[in-house]
N, C-alpha and C positions, 0 to 999 in steps of 0.2 A: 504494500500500500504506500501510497506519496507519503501519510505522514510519518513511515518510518525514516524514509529517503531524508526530509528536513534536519532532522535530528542529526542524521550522520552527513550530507551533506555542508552542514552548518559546522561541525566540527573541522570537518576535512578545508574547508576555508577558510574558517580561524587559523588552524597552525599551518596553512599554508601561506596566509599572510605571515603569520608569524613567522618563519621561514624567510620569505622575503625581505620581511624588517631584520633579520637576526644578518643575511646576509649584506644588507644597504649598508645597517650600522658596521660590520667589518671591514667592507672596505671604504667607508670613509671616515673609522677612527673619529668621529666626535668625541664630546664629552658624556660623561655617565648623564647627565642629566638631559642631555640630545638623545644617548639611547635611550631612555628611558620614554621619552615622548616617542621619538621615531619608532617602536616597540607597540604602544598603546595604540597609536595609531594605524599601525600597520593593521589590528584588526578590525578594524569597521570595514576597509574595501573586499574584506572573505566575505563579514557577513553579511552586507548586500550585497554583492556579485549574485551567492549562493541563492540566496532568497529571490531577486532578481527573474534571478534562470529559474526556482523552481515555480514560481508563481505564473512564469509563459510557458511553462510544462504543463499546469495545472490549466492553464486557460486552453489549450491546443487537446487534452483531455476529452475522449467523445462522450458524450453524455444523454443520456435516453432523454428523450424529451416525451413529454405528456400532456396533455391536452388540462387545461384548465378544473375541467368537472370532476380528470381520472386522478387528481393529488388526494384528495382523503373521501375516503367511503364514511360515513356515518353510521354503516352498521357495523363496524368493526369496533369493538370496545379498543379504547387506547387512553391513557389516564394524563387528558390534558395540562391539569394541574402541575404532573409530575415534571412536563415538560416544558412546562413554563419557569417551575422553579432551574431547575437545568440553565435555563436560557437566560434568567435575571444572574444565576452564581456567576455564568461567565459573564456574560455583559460587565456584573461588578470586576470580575478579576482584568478585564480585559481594561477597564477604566483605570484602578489600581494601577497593572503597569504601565499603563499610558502616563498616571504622574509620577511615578518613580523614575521613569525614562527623560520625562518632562526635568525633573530635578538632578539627574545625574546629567543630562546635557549640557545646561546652567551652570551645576559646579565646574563641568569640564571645561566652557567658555571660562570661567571665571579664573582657574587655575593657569590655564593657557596663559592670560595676560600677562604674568608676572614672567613670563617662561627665561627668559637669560638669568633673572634672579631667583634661578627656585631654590629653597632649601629641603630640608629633609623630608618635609610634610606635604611638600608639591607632592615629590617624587614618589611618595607613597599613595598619595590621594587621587593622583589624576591615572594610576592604572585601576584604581579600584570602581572610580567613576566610569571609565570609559569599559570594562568590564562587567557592571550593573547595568549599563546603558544597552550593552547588547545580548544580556540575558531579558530583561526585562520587555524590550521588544521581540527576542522569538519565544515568550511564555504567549506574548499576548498574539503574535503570528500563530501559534498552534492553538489557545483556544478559540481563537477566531476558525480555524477548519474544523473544531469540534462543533461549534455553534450552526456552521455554513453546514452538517451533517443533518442536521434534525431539522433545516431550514425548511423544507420542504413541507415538513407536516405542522409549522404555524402559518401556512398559508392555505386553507382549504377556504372552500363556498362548499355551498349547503346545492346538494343536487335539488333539482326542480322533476318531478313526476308528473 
């Protein structure tokens, strides 16, 4: 299934930025505190490249299509409720990491500023930020495809006989 694919997809271009950053910074010797930036940064372009590609995979995806009337039968028992609550936990989670993502952005602009003067606490904070920043956004990337799962059965109409 794709959403196993994300998970290691997203990995596999993390440390292959990473990779990339590990070798920039060798050959041009900066300072620890250049690698240290050049490192952190180096993974945000894995994890959107990754996501990138796999969300035009997901779009290129064939997908049964159905006629308006044929999404939810009404004689079939299915416990709305249940799937309402489902759909408000993610909506909250997905909100959630929308402002942690929101706030680790911010800190990482923030930290940035200083960046020729950083001291110990840059150097520590802005891979932790820029690390949160890209967990946080593929938590809310996945429960967004768990949400887009069940999508189909909070849109039904009522057959007409």
């Amino acid at each position: 299934m794709l959403k196993e694919n994300l998970k290691d997809g997203v990995i596999t271009g993390i440390v292959l930025s990473f990779v990339i950053g590990v070798i920039i910074s060798w050959i041009l010797k900066p300072t620890f505190s250049s690698v240290v930036l050049i490192l952190s940064l180096a993974l945000l372009p894995g994890f959107f490249i990754i996501s990138l590609l796999y969300v035009y995979r997901l779009g290129r995806e064939k997908i049964k299509r159905t006629t308006r009337s044929q999404k939810f039968d009404f004689g079939v028992e299915i416990n709305l409720r249940r799937l309402q609550i489902v759909h408000n936990k993610y909506s909250s989670m997905i909100q959630t990491a929308g402002i942690i993502a929101t706030g680790s952005f911010l800190a990482m602009i923030f930290l940035v500023r200083d960046f020729p003067n950083w001291t110990t606490g840059h150097q520590i904070f802005f891979p932790i930020a820029t690390v949160l920043f890209i967990f946080t956004l593929h938590f809310a990337f996945r429960w967004w495809f768990v949400m887009r799962e069940d999508y189909q059965h909070l849109q039904f109409q009522k057959l007409k006989e």
